[in-house]
LOKESE-825060 format. One record per residue (C-alpha): residue number from 1; residue in three letters; y, x, z. Coordinates in pm, 1 decimal. Last residue first. Example, Ala and Ser with C-alpha at 12.3 -4.5 7.8 and 13.67 -1.06 7.14 Angstrom:
2
{rec 2; Ser; {-106.0; 1367.0; 714.0}},
{rec 1; Ala; {-450.0; 1230.0; 780.0}},
% end
This chain:
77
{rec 77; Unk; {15055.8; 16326.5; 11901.2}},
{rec 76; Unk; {15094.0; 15918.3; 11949.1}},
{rec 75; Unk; {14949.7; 15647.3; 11790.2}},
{rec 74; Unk; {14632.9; 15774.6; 11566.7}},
{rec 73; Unk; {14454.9; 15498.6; 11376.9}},
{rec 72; Unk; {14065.2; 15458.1; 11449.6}},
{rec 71; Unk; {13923.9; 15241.6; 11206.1}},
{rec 70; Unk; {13574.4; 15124.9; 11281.9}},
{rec 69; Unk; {13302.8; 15052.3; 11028.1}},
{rec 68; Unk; {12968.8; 14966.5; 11185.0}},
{rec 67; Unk; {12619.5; 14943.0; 10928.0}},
{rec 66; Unk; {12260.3; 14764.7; 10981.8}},
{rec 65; Unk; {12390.3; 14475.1; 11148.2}},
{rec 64; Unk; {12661.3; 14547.4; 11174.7}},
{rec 63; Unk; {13010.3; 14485.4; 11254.0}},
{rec 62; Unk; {13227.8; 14585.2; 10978.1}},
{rec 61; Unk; {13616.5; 14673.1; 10984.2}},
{rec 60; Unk; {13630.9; 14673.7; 11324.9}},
{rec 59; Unk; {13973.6; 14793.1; 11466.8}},
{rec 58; Unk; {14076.8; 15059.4; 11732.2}},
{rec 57; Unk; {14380.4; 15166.5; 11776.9}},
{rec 56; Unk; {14504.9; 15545.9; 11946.0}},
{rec 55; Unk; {14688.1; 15725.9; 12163.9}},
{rec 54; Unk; {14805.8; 15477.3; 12463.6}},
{rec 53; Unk; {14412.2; 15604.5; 12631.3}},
{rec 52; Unk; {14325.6; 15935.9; 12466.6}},
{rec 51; Unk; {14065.2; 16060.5; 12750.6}},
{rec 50; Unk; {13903.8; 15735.2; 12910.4}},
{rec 49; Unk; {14012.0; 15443.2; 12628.5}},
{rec 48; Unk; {13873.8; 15744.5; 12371.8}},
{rec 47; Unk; {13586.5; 15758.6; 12597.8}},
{rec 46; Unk; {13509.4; 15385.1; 12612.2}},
{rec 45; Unk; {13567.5; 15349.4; 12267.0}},
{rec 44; Unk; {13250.8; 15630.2; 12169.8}},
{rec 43; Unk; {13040.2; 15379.4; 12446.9}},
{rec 42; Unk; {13121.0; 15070.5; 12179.2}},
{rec 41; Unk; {12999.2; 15252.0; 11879.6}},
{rec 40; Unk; {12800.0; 14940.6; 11748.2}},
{rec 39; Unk; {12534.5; 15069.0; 11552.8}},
{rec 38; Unk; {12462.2; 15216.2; 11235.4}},
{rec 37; Unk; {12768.0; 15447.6; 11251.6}},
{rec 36; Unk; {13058.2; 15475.6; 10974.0}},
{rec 35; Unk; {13402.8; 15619.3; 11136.0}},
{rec 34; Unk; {13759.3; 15496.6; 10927.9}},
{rec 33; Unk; {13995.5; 15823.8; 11143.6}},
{rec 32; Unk; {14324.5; 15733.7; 11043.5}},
{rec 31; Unk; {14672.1; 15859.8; 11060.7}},
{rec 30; Unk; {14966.8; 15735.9; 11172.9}},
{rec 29; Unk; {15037.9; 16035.0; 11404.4}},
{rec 28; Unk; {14832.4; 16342.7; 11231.8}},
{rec 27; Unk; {14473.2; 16374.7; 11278.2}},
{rec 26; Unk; {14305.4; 16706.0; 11300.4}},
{rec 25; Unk; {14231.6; 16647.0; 11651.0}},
{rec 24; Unk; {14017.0; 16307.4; 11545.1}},
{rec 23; Unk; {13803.7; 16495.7; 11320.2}},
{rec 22; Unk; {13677.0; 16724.0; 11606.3}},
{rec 21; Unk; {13672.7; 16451.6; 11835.1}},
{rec 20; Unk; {13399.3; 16289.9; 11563.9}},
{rec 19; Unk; {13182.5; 16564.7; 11532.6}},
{rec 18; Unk; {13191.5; 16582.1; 11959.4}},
{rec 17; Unk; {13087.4; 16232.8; 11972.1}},
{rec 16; Unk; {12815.3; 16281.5; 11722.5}},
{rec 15; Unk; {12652.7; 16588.0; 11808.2}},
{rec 14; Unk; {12380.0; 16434.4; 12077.3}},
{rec 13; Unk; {12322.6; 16199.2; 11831.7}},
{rec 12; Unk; {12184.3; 16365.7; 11601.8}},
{rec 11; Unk; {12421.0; 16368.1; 11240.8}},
{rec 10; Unk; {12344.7; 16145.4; 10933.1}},
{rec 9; Unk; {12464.2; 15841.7; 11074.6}},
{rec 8; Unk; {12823.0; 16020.7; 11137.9}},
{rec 7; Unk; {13000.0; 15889.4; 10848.8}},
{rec 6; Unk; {13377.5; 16020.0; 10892.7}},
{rec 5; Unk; {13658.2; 15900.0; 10630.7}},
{rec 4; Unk; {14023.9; 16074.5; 10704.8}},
{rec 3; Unk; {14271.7; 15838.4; 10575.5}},
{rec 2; Unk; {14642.1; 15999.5; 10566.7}},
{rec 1; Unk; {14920.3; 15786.8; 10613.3}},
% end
């Protein structure tokens, strides 16, 4: 298991969602995507539940308030 480490407060937001899709395609199965934001990325779930739904869990590692650590583990290819 490879852990692939993605902090995405630096980058606009209109690049974030397509930074972090990029990262996510280079993800083997059992691999992780840990994502650092500095705010809840609740709409980001939403389109991994719409596009890569059965492909993927999700799981807080920090909630805020200043910082958000999710770990996004790769399912299936």
């Amino acid at each position: 298991m490879a852990i692939d480490s993605l902090d995405v407060r630096p980058i606009p937001p209109v690049h974030k969602h397509q930074t972090i899709f990029a990262h996510w395609q280079a993800t083997a199965v059992d691999d992780v995507l840990e994502l650092v934001n500095d705010h809840d990325p609740l709409p980001l779930y939403y389109q991994f539940e719409a596009e890569q739904a059965g492909k993927f869990a999700w799981e807080y590692l920090e909630r805020g308030p200043d910082r958000w650590r999710v770990q996004i583990r790769r399912l299936a290819p």
